[in-house]
C-alpha positions as CSV (number, residue, x, y, z in Angstrom):
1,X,2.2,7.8,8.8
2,X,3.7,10.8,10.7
3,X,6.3,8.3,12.5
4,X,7.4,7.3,9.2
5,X,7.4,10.7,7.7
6,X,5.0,9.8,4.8
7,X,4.6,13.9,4.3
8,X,8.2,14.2,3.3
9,X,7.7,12.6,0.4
10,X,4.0,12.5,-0.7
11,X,1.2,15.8,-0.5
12,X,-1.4,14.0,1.8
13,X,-4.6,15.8,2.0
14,X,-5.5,17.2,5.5
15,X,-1.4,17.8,6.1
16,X,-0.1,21.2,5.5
17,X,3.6,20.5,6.1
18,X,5.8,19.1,4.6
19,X,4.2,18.7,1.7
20,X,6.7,16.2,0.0
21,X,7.4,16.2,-3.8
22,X,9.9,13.2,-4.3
23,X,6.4,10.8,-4.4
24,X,3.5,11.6,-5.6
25,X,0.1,13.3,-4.1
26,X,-2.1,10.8,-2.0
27,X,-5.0,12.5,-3.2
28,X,-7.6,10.1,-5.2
29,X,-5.8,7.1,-4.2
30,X,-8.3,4.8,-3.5
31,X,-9.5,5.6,-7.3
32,X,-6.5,4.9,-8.4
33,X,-6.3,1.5,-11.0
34,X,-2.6,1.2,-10.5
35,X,0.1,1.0,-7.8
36,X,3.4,2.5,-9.1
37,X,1.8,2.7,-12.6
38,X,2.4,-1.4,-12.8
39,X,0.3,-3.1,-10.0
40,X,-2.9,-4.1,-9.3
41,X,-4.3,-1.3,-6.4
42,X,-5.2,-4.3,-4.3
43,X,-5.3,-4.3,-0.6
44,X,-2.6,-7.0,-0.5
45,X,-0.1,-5.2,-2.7
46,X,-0.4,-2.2,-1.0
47,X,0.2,-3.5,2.1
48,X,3.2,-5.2,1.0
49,X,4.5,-2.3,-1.0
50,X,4.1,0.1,2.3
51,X,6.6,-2.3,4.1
52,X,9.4,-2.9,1.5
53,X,8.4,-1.9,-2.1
54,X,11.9,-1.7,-3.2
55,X,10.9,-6.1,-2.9
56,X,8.5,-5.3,-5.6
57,X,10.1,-2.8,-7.7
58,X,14.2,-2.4,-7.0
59,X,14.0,0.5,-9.2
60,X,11.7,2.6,-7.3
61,X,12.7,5.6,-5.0
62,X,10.5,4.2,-2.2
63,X,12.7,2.6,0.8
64,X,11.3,0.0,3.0
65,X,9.3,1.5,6.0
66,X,9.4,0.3,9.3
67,X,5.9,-1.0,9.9
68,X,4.3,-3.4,10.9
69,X,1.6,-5.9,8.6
70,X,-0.9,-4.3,10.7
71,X,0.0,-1.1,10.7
72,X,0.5,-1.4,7.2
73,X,-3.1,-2.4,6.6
74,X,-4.3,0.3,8.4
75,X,-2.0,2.8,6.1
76,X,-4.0,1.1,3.4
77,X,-7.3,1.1,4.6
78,X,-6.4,5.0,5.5
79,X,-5.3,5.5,1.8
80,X,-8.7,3.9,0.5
81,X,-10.6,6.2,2.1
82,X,-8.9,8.9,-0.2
83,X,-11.0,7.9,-3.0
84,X,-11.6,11.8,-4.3
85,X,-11.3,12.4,-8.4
């Protein structure tokens, strides 16, 4: 996430800077029912949204990031564990 440069869009608890506000907070997502207020929060999506989302949603401010599908997974395991309400 920090080769990527997550932070300069999203807030992600435990990072104090940047604290991006184009995207929105991390916190709670793994309590989240939605991905992008129109997916499922699977495990699946996720992954593939981390990697090219624009594939999923053209409209959406989000570019593709360079990562691999593992690396990917391991973003959304990570972003599971943020399960906080």
């Amino acid at each position: 996430m920090k080769r990527v440069g997550c932070a300069s869009c999203h807030e992600i608890p435990g990072i104090d800077w940047p604290r991006g506000a184009a995207g929105p907070s991390l916190k709670g997502f793994g309590a989240r029912p939605m991905l992008a207020g129109r997916f499922p929060n699977r495990p699946d999506l996720v992954t593939a949204w981390l990697i090219d989302a624009p594939s999923l949603a053209p409209e959406t401010g989000m570019p593709p990031m360079p990562l691999t599908e593992a690396e990917a997974r391991d973003v959304a395991a990570w972003l599971y564990s943020l399960d906080e309400r």
